[in-house]
C-alpha positions as protocol buffer text, in pm:
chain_id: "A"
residue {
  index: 1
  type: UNK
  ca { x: -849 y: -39 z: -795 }
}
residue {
  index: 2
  type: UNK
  ca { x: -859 y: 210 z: -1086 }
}
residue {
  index: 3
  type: UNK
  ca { x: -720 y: -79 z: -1386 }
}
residue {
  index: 4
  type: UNK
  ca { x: -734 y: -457 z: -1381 }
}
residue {
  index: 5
  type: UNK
  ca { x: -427 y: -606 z: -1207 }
}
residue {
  index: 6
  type: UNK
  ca { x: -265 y: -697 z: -1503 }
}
residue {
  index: 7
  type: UNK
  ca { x: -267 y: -319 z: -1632 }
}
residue {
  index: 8
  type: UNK
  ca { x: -118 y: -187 z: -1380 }
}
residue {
  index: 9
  type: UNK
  ca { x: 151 y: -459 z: -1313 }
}
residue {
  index: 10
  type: UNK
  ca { x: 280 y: -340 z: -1662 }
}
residue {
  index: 11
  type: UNK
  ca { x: 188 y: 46 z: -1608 }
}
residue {
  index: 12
  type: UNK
  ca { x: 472 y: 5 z: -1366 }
}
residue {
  index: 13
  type: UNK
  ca { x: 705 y: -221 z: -1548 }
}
residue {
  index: 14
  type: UNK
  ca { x: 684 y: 56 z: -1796 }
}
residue {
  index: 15
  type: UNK
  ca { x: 735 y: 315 z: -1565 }
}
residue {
  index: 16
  type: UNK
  ca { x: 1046 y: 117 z: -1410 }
}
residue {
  index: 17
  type: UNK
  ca { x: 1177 y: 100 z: -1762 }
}
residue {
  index: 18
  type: UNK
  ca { x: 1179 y: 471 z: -1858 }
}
residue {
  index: 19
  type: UNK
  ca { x: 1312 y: 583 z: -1539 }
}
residue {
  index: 20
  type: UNK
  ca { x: 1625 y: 322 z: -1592 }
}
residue {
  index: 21
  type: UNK
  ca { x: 1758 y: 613 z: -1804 }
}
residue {
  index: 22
  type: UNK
  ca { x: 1608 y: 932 z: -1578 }
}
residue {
  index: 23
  type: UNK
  ca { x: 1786 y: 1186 z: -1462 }
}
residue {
  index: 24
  type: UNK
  ca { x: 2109 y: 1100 z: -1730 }
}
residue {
  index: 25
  type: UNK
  ca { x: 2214 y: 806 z: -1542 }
}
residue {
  index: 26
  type: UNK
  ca { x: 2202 y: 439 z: -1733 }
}
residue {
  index: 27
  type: UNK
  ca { x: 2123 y: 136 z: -1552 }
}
residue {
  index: 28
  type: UNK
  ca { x: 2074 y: -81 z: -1869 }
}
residue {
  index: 29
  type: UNK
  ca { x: 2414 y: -70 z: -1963 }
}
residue {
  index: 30
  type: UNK
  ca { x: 2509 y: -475 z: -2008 }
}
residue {
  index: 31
  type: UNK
  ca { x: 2343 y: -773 z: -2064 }
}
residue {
  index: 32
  type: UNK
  ca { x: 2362 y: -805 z: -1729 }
}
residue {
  index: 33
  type: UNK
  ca { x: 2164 y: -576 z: -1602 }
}
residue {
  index: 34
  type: UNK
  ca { x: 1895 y: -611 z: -1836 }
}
residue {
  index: 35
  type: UNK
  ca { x: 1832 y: -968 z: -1722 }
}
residue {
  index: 36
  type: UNK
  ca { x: 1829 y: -825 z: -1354 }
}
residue {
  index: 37
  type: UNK
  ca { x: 1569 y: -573 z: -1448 }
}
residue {
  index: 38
  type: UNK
  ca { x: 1380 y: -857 z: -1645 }
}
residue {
  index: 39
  type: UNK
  ca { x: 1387 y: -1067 z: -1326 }
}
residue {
  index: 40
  type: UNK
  ca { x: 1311 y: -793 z: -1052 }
}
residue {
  index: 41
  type: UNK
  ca { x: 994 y: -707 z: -1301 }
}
residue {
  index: 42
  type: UNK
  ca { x: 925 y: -1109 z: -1340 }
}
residue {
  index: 43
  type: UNK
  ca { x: 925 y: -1113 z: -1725 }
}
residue {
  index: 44
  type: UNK
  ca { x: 886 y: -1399 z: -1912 }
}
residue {
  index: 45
  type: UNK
  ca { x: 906 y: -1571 z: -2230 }
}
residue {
  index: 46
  type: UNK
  ca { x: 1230 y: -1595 z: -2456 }
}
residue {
  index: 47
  type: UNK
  ca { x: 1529 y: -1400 z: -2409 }
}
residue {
  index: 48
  type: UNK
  ca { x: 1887 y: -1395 z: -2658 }
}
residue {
  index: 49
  type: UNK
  ca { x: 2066 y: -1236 z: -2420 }
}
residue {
  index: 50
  type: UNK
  ca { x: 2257 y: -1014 z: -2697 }
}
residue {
  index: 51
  type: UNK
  ca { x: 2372 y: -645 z: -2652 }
}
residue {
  index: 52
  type: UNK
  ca { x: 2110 y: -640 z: -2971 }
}
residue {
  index: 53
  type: UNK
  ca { x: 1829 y: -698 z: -2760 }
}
residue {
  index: 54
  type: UNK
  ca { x: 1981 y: -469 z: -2464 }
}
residue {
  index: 55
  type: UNK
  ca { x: 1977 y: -211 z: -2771 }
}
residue {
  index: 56
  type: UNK
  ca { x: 1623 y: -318 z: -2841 }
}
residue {
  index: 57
  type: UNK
  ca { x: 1486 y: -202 z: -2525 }
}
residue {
  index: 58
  type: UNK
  ca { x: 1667 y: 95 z: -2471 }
}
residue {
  index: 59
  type: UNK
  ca { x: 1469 y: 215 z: -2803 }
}
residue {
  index: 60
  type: UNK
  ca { x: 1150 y: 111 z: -2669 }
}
residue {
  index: 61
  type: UNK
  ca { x: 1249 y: 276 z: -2349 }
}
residue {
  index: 62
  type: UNK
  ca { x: 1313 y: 618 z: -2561 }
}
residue {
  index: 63
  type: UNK
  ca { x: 976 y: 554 z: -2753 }
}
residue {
  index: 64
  type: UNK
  ca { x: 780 y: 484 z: -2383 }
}
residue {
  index: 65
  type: UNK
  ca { x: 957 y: 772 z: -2190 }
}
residue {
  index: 66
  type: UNK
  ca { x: 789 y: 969 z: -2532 }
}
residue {
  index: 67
  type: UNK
  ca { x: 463 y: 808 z: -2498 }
}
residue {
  index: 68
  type: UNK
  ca { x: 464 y: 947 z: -2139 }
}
residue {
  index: 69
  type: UNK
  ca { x: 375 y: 1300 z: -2179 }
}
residue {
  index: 70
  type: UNK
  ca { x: 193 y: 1293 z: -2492 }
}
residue {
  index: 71
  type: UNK
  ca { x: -144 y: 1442 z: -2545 }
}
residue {
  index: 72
  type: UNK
  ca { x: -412 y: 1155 z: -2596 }
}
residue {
  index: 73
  type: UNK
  ca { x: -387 y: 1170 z: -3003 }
}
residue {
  index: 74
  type: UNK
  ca { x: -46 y: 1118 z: -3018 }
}
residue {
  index: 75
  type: UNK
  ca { x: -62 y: 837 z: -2698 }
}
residue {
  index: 76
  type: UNK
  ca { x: -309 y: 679 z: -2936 }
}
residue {
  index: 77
  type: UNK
  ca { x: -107 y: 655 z: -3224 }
}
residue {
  index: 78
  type: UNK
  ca { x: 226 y: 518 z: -3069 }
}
residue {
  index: 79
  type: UNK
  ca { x: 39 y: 233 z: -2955 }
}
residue {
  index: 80
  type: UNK
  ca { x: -109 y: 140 z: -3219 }
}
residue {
  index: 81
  type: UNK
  ca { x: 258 y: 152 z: -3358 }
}
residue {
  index: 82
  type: UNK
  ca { x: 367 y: -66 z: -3108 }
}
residue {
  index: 83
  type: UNK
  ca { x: 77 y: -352 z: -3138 }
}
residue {
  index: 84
  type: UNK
  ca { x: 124 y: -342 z: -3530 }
}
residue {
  index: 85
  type: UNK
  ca { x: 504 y: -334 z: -3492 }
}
residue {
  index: 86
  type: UNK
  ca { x: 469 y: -668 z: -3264 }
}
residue {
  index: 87
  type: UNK
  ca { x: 174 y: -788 z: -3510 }
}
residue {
  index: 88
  type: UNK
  ca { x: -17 y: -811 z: -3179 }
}
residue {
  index: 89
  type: UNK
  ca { x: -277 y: -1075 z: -3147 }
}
residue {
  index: 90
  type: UNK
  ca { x: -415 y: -1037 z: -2826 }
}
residue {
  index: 91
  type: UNK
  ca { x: -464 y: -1330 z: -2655 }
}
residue {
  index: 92
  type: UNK
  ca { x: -583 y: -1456 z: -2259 }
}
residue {
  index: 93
  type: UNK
  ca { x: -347 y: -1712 z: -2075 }
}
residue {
  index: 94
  type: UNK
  ca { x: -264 y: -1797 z: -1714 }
}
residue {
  index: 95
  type: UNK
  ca { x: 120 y: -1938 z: -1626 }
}
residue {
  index: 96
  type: UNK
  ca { x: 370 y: -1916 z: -1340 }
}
residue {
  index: 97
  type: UNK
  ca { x: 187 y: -1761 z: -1024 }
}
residue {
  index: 98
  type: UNK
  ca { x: -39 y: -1507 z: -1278 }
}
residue {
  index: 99
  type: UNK
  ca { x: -384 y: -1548 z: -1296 }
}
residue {
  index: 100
  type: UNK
  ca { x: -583 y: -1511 z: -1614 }
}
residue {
  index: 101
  type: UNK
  ca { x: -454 y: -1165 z: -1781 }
}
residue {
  index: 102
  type: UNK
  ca { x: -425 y: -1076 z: -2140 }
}
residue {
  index: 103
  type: UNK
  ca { x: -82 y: -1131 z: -2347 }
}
residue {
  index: 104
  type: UNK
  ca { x: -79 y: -970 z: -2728 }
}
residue {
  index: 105
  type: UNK
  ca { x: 274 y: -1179 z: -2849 }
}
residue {
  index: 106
  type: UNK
  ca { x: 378 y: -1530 z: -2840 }
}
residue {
  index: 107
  type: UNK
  ca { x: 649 y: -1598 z: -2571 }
}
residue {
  index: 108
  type: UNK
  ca { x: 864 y: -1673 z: -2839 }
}
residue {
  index: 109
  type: UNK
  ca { x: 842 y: -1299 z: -3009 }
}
residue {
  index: 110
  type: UNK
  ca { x: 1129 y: -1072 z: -2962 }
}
residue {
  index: 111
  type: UNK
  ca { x: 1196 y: -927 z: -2602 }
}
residue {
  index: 112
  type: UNK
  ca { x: 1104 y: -549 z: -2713 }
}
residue {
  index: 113
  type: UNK
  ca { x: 876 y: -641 z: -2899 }
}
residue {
  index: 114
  type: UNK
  ca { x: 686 y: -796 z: -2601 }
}
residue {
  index: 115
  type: UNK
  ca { x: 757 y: -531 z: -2335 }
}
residue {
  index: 116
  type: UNK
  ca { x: 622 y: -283 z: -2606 }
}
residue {
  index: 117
  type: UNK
  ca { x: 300 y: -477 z: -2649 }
}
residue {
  index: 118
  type: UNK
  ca { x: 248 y: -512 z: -2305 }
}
residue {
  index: 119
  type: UNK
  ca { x: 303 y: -132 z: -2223 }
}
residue {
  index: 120
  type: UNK
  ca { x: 79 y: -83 z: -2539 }
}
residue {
  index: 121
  type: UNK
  ca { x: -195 y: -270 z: -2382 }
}
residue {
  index: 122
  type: UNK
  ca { x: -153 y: -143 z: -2085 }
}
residue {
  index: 123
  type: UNK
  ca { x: -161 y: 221 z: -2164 }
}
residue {
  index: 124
  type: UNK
  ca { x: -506 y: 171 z: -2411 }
}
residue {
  index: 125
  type: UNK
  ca { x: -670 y: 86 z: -2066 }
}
residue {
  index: 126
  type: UNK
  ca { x: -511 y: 427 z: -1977 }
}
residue {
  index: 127
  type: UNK
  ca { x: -657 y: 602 z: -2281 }
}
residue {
  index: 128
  type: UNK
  ca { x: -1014 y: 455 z: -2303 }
}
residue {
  index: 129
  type: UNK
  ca { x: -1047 y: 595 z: -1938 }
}
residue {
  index: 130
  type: UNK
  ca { x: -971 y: 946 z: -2004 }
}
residue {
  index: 131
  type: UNK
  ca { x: -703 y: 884 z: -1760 }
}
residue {
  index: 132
  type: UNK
  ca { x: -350 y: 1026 z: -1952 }
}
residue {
  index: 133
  type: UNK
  ca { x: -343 y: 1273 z: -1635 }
}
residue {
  index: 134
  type: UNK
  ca { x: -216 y: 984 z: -1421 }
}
residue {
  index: 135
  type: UNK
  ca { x: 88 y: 991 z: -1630 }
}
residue {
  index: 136
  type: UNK
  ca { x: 347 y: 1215 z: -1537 }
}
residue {
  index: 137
  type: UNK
  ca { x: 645 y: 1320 z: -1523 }
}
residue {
  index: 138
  type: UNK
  ca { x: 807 y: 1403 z: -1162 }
}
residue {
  index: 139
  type: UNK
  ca { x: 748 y: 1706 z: -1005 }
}
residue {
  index: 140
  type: UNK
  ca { x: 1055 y: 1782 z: -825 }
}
residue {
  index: 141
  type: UNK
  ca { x: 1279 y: 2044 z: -1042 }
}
residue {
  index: 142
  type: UNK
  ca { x: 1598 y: 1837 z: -1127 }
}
residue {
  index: 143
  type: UNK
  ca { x: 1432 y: 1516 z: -1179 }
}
residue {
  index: 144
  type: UNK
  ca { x: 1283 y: 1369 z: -1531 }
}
residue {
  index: 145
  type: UNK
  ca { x: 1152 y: 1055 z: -1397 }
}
residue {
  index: 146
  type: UNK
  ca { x: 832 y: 971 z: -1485 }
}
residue {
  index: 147
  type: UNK
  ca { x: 526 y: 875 z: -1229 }
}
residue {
  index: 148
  type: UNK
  ca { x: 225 y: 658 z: -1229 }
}
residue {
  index: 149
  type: UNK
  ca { x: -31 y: 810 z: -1034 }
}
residue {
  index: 150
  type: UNK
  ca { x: -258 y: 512 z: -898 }
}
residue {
  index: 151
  type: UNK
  ca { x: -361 y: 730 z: -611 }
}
residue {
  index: 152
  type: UNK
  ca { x: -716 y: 742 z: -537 }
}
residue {
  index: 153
  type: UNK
  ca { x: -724 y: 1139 z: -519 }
}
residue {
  index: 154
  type: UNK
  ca { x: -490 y: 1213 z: -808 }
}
residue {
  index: 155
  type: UNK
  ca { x: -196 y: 1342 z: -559 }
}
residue {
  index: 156
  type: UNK
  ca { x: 127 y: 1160 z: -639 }
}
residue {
  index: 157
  type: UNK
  ca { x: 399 y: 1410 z: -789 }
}
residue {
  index: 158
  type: UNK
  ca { x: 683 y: 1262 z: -749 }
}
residue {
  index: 159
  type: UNK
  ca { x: 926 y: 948 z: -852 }
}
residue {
  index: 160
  type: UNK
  ca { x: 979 y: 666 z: -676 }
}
residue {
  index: 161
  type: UNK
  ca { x: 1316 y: 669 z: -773 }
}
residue {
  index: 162
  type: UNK
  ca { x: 1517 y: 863 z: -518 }
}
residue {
  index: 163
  type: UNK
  ca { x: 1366 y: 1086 z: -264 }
}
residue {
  index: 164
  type: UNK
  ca { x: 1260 y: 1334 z: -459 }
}
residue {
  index: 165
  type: UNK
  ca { x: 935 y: 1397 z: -230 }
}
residue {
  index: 166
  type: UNK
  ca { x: 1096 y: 1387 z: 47 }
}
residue {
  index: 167
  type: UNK
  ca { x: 1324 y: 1673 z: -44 }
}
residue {
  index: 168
  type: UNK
  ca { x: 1035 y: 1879 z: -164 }
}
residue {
  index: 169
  type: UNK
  ca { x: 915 y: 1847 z: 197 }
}
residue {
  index: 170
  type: UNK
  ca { x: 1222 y: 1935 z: 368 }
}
residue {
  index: 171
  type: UNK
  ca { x: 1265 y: 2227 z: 166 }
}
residue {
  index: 172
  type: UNK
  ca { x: 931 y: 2319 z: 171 }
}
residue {
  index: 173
  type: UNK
  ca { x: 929 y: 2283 z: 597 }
}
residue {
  index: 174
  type: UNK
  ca { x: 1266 y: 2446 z: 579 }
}
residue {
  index: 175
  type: UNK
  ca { x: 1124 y: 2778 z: 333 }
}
residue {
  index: 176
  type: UNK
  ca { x: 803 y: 2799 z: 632 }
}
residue {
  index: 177
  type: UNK
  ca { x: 1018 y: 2854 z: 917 }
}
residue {
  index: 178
  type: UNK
  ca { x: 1265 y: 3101 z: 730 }
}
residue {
  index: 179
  type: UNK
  ca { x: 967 y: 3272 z: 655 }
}
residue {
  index: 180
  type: UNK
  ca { x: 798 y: 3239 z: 1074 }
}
residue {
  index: 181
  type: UNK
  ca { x: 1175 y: 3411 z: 1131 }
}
residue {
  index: 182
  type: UNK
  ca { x: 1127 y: 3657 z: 948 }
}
């Protein structure tokens, strides 16, 4: 394990957020869908369930999907936006099936306000361990999503999103044998 559970339960949440808007396709587009995204990433605390807060998240998405390939200075400085935005406190707790793990906002703050803090907190872990090289953005040519790489020897390059490795491969296999036919 390279970061404590709880880090890299909301690395990912943060990656699954970005890449809800990669490669120009929206999946936050109602209400809707935001509370199924909310659910599938088991998020908790208040919700309004308002195309404001849908609107909310989409600019902490933008500000995240920034955040992603920025040098360490710049990394830095967004999240320290984002905990003084929130007026962070952080704070350790235990509820539902999560053990003890750190929260920085009351359950009652605003939704984006939340996911931001928690991505904020998550990604300091990220900085402190000179580790900003684990965040990337997909390798494969026609894809923007971004990738967390938890792998122990640094490989991952592409998305989880589609099959965006797997096409790499093919064509990869595909450009070998051209080239034995030659």
């Amino acid at each position: 394990m390279l970061f404590a559970p709880d880090t890299e339960v909301a690395l990912r949440s943060a990656v699954n957020l970005i890449n809800t808007a990669a490669n120009g396709e929206e999946a936050l587009v109602t209400v809707q869908d935001l509370n199924s995204f909310l659910d599938a990433e088991e998020f908790t605390g208040s919700r309004v369930h308002t195309p404001a807060e849908l609107n909310s998240v989409k600019r902490l998405r933008s500000e995240l999907a920034a955040l992603w390939s920025a040098d360490e200075d710049t990394a830095a400085k967004s999240v320290n936006k984002l905990l003084a935005d929130a007026k962070a406190l952080p704070q350790l707790v235990k509820h539902d099936h999560w053990d003890w793990h750190l929260h920085a906002t009351t359950p009652e703050a605003p939704l984006a306000d939340r996911m931001g803090t928690e991505a904020a907190m998550a990604i300091i872990d990220v900085i402190r361990s000179k580790e900003m090289d684990r965040m990337r953005v997909c390798a494969a040519e026609d894809c923007d999503a971004v990738v967390l790489d938890l792998s122990r020897n640094r490989s991952k390059l592409y998305c989880d999103t589609g099959n965006c490795a797997n096409r790499a491969h093919v064509a990869a296999y595909r450009a070998r044998k051209a080239a034995e036919g030659e």
